[in-house]
C-alpha positions as CSV (number, residue, x, y, z in Angstrom):
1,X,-1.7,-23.8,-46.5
2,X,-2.7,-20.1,-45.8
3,X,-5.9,-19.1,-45.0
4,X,-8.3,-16.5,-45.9
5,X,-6.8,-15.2,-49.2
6,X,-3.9,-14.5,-47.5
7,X,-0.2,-14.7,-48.7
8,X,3.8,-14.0,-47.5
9,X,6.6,-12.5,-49.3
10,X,10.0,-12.4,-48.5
11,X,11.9,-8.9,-48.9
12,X,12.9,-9.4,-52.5
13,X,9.3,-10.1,-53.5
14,X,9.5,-13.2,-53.8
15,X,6.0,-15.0,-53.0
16,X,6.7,-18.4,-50.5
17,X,3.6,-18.9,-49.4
18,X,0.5,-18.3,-51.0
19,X,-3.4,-19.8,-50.4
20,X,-5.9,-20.7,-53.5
21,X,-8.5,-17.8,-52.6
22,X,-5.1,-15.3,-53.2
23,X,-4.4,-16.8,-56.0
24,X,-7.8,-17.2,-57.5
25,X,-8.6,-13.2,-56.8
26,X,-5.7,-12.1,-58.0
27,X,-5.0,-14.7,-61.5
28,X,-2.1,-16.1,-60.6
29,X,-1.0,-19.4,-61.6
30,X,-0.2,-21.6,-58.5
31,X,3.6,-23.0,-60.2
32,X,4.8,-19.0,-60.8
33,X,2.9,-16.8,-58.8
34,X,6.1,-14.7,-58.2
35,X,6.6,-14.1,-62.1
36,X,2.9,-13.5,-62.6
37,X,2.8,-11.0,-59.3
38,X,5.8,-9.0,-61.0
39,X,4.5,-9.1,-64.6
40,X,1.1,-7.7,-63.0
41,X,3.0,-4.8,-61.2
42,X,4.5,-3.8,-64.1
43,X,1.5,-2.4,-65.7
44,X,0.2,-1.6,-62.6
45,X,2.4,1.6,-61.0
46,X,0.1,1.4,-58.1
47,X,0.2,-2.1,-57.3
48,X,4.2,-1.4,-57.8
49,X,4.2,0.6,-55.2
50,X,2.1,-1.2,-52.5
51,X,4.6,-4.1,-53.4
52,X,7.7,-1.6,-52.8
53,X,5.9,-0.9,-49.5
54,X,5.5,2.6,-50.5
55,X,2.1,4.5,-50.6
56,X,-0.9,3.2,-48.4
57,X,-1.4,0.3,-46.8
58,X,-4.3,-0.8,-49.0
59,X,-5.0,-0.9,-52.6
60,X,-8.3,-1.9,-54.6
61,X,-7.2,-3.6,-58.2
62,X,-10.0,-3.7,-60.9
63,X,-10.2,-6.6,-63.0
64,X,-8.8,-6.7,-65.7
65,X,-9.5,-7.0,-69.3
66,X,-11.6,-10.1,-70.0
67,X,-11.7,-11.1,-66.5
68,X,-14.4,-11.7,-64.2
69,X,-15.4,-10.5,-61.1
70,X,-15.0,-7.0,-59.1
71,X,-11.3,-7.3,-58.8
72,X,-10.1,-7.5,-55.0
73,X,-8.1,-5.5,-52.4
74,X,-5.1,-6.0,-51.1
75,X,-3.8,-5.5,-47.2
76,X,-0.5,-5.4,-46.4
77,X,0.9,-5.9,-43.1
78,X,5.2,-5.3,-43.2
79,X,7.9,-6.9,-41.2
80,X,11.6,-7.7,-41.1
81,X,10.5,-10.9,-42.4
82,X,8.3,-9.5,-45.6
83,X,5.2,-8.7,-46.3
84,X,2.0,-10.3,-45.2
85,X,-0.7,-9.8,-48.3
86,X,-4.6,-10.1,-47.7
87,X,-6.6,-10.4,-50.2
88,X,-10.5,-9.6,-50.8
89,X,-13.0,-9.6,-53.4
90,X,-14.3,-5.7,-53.6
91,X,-17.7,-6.2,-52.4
92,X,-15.9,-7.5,-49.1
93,X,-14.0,-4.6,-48.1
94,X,-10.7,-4.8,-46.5
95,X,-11.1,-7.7,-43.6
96,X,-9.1,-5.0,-41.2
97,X,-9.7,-7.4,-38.4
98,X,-7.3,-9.6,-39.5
99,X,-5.0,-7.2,-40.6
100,X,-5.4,-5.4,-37.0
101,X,-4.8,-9.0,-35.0
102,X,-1.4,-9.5,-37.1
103,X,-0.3,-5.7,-36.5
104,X,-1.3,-6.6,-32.7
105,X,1.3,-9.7,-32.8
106,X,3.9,-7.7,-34.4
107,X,3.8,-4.8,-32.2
108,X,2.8,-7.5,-28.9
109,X,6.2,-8.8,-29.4
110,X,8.5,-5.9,-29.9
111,X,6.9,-4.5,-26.7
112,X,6.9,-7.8,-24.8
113,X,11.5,-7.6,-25.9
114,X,11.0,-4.3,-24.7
115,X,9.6,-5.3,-21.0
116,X,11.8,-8.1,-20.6
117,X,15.1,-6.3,-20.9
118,X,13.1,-3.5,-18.7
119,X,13.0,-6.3,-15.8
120,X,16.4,-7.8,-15.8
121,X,17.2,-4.6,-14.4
122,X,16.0,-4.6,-11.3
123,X,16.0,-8.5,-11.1
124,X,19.8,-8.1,-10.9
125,X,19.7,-5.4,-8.4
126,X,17.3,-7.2,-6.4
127,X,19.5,-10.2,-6.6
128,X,22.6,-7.7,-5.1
129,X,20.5,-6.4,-2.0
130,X,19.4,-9.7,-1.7
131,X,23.1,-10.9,-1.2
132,X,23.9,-7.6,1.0
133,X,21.2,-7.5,3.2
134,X,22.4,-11.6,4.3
135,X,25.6,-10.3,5.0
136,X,24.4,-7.4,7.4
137,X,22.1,-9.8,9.0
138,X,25.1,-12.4,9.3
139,X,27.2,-9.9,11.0
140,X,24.9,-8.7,13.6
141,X,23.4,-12.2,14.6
142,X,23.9,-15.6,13.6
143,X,20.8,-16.6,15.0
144,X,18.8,-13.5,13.2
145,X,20.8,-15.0,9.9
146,X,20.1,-18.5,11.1
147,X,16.2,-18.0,11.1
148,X,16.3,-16.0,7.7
149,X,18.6,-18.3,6.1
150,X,15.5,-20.4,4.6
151,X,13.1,-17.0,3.4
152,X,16.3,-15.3,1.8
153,X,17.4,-18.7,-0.2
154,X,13.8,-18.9,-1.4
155,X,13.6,-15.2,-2.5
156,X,17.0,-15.7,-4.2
157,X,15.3,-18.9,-6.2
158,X,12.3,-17.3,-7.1
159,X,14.5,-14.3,-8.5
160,X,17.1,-16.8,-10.3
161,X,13.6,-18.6,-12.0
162,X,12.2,-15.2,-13.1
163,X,15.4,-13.7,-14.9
164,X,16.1,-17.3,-16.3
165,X,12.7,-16.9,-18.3
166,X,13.3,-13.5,-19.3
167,X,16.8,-14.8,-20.2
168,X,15.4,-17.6,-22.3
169,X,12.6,-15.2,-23.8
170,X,15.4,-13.0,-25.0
171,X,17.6,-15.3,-26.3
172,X,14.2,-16.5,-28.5
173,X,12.9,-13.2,-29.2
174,X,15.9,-11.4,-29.9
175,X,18.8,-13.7,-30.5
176,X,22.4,-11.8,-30.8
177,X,23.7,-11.7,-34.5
178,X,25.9,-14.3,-35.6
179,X,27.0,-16.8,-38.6
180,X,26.0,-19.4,-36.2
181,X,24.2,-20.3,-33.3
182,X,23.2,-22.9,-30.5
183,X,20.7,-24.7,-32.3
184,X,20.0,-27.1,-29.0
185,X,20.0,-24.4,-26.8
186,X,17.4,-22.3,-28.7
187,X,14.9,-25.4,-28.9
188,X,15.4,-26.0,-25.3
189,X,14.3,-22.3,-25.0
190,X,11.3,-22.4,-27.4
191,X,10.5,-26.0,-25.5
192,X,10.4,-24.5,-22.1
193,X,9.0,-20.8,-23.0
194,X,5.7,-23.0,-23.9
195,X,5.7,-25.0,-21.2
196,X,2.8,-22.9,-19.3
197,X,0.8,-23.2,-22.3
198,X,1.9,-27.2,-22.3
199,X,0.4,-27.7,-18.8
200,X,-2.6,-25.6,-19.4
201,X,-3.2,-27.7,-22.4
202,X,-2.7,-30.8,-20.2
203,X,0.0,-31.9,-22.9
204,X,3.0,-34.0,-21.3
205,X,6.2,-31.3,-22.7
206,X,9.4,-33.0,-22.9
207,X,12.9,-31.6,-24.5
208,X,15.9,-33.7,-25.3
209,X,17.8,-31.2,-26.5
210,X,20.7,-30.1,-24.5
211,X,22.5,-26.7,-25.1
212,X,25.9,-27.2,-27.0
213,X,25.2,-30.1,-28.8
214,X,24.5,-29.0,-31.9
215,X,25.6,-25.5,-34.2
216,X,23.9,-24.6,-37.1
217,X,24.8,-21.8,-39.3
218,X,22.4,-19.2,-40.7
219,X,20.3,-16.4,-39.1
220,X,19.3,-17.3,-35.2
221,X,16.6,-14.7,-35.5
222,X,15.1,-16.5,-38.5
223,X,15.7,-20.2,-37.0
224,X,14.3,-18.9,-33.3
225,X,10.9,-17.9,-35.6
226,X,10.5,-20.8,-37.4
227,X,10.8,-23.3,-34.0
228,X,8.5,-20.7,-32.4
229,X,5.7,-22.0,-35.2
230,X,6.7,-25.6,-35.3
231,X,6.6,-26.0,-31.8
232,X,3.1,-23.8,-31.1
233,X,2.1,-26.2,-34.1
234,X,2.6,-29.2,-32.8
235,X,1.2,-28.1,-29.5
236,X,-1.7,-26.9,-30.8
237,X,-2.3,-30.6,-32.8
238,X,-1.5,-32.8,-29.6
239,X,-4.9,-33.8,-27.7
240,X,-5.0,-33.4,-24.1
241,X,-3.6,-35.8,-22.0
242,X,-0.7,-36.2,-24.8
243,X,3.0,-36.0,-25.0
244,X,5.2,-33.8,-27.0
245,X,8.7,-34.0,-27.3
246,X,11.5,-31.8,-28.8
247,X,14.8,-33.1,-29.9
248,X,18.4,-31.7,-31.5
249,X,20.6,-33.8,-32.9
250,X,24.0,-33.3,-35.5
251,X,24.7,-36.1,-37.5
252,X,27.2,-35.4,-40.6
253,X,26.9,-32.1,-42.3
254,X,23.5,-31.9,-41.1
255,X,21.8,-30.7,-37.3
256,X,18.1,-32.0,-36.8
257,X,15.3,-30.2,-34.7
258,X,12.9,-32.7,-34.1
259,X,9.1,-32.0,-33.1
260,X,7.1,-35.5,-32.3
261,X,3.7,-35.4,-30.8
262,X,0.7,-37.3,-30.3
263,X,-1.9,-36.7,-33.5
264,X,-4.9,-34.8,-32.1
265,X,-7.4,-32.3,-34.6
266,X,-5.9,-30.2,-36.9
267,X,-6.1,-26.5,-36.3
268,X,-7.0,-24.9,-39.7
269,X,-6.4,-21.4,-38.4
270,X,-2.8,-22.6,-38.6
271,X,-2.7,-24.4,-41.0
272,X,-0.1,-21.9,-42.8
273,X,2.7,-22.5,-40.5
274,X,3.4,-25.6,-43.1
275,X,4.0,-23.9,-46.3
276,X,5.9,-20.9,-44.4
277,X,8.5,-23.4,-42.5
278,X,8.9,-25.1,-45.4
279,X,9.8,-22.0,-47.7
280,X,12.1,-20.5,-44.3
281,X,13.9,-23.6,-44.0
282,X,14.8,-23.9,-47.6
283,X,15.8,-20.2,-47.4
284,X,18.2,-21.3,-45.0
285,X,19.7,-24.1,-47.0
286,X,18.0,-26.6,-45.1
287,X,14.6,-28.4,-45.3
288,X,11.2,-29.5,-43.2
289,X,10.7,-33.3,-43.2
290,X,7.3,-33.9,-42.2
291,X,6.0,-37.9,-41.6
292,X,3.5,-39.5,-39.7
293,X,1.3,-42.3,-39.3
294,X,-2.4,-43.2,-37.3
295,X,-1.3,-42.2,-34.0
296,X,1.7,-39.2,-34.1
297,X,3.6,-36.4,-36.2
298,X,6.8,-35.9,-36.7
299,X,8.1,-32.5,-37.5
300,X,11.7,-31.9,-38.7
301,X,13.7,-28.8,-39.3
302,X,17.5,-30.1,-41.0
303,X,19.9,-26.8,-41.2
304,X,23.5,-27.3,-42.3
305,X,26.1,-27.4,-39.2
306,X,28.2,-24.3,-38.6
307,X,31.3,-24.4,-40.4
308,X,34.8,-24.4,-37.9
309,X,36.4,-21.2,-38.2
């Protein structure tokens, strides 16, 4: 559930994700906050607006008649995605902290797609001088080349390790456009892009999933965000000293990307992450199957496969 009277919205207005304190300070009914949002906005230009993303970034709505209470303000924080709503009663003020660390994240990652393409660069053209400068040192002396044989195979691992997690990061971050995508091969990705965190966590990080084995269709840029979650999720609930495996499998019309982990505390900071997967997933024409018992989770994200051309 969201925290902090917070909720999402997809592009069309839509509300898939919404916690009690938003929907307490601004009267909406839990079953058809979407209806009751749009029924608001209508006599409400300003509100209108803030929803359309025009106007400011913030807007204070009174109460209204016969309520109680100040009334609240409302934050908004855009993205390809929708629009991320804070709410707050009046006497609060806006919470801009929250609204800055989410504008920090958004702007964080752009920059961070920007860098990595920035670095394959010269990664590749280190890679060529690399190969070049063997073959001079081959042709003047093969015992020169013989003694340096060892330093310039290492220097050509260590660049091969560094452009394969920029590779991966880009292939997350900013997955090429399609009707379908390597569902395997982009949890193997997510998998491995957290394994730093993994060790630092002292959390055992496995991946079964094996690039190729399974297509789903739908948006790879929406599927690469909603593994990004599960996975940080479930990483973020396994105690230390447990194990957390990932796992892609196609059976029927259906691909499965599995996230099982050892049950540790639960994070409430993220505990939002649920109700958003779920809402994404369904978006996509799949769903989130989530089952456990005393000792582990079990996290799964069930797309449709890509249809043969």
């Amino acid at each position: 559930m969201i925290a902090d009277g917070s909720a999402f919205l997809d592009p069309s207005g839509r509300v898939l994700a919404a916690d009690p304190a938003f929907l307490a300070l601004l009267r909406l009914p839990p079953g058809s906050a979407t209806e009751a949002l749009r029924e608001r906005a209508l006599s409400s230009s300003e509100l209108a607006a803030f929803l359309s993303g025009a106007g400011p970034d913030a807007v204070r709505l009174a109460a209204a008649d016969g309520e109680d209470g100040p009334g609240c303000e409302l934050s908004r924080l855009e993205g390809e995605a929708g629009l991320l709503l804070r709410a707050q009663p009046l006497e609060r003020g806006l919470g801009a902290p929250a609204a800055e660390y989410a504008m920090q994240a958004v702007l964080l990652a752009r920059l961070a797609g920007s860098l990595a393409h920035e670095v394959k660069n010269p990664l590749n053209a280190m890679a060529l001088q690399l190969a070049l400068l063997g073959d001079k040192i081959g042709s003047e002396s093969e015992p020169l080349a013989a003694a340096c044989a060892g330093n310039l195979a290492s220097l050509k691992n260590q660049i091969g390790r560094v452009n394969e997690v920029v590779r991966r990061y880009l292939d997350v971050a900013d997955p090429p456009a399609a009707g379908g995508f390597d569902a395997g091969g982009l949890l193997c990705d997510v998998t491995q892009l957290l394994a730093h965190e993994a060790r630092r966590r002292r959390v055992a990080l496995a991946c079964e999933a094996q690039p190729g084995a399974a297509r789903a269709a739908g948006d790879p840029a929406r599927a690469a965000r909603l593994l990004l979650g599960l996975v940080w999720r479930a990483l973020t609930g396994t105690p230390e000293g447990g194990r957390l495996l990932t796992q892609a499998a196609a059976s029927g019309a259906e691909v499965t990307l599995a996230v099982e982990h050892g049950r540790g505390p639960n994070e409430p900071s993220q505990a939002w992450m649920d109700e958003v997967g779920a809402a994404g997933a369904k978006e996509m024409g799949g769903r989130l199957e989530v089952t456990s018992d005393e000792d582990s989770v079990r996290v799964a994200l069930r797309l449709p496969k890509e249809r043969p051309l």
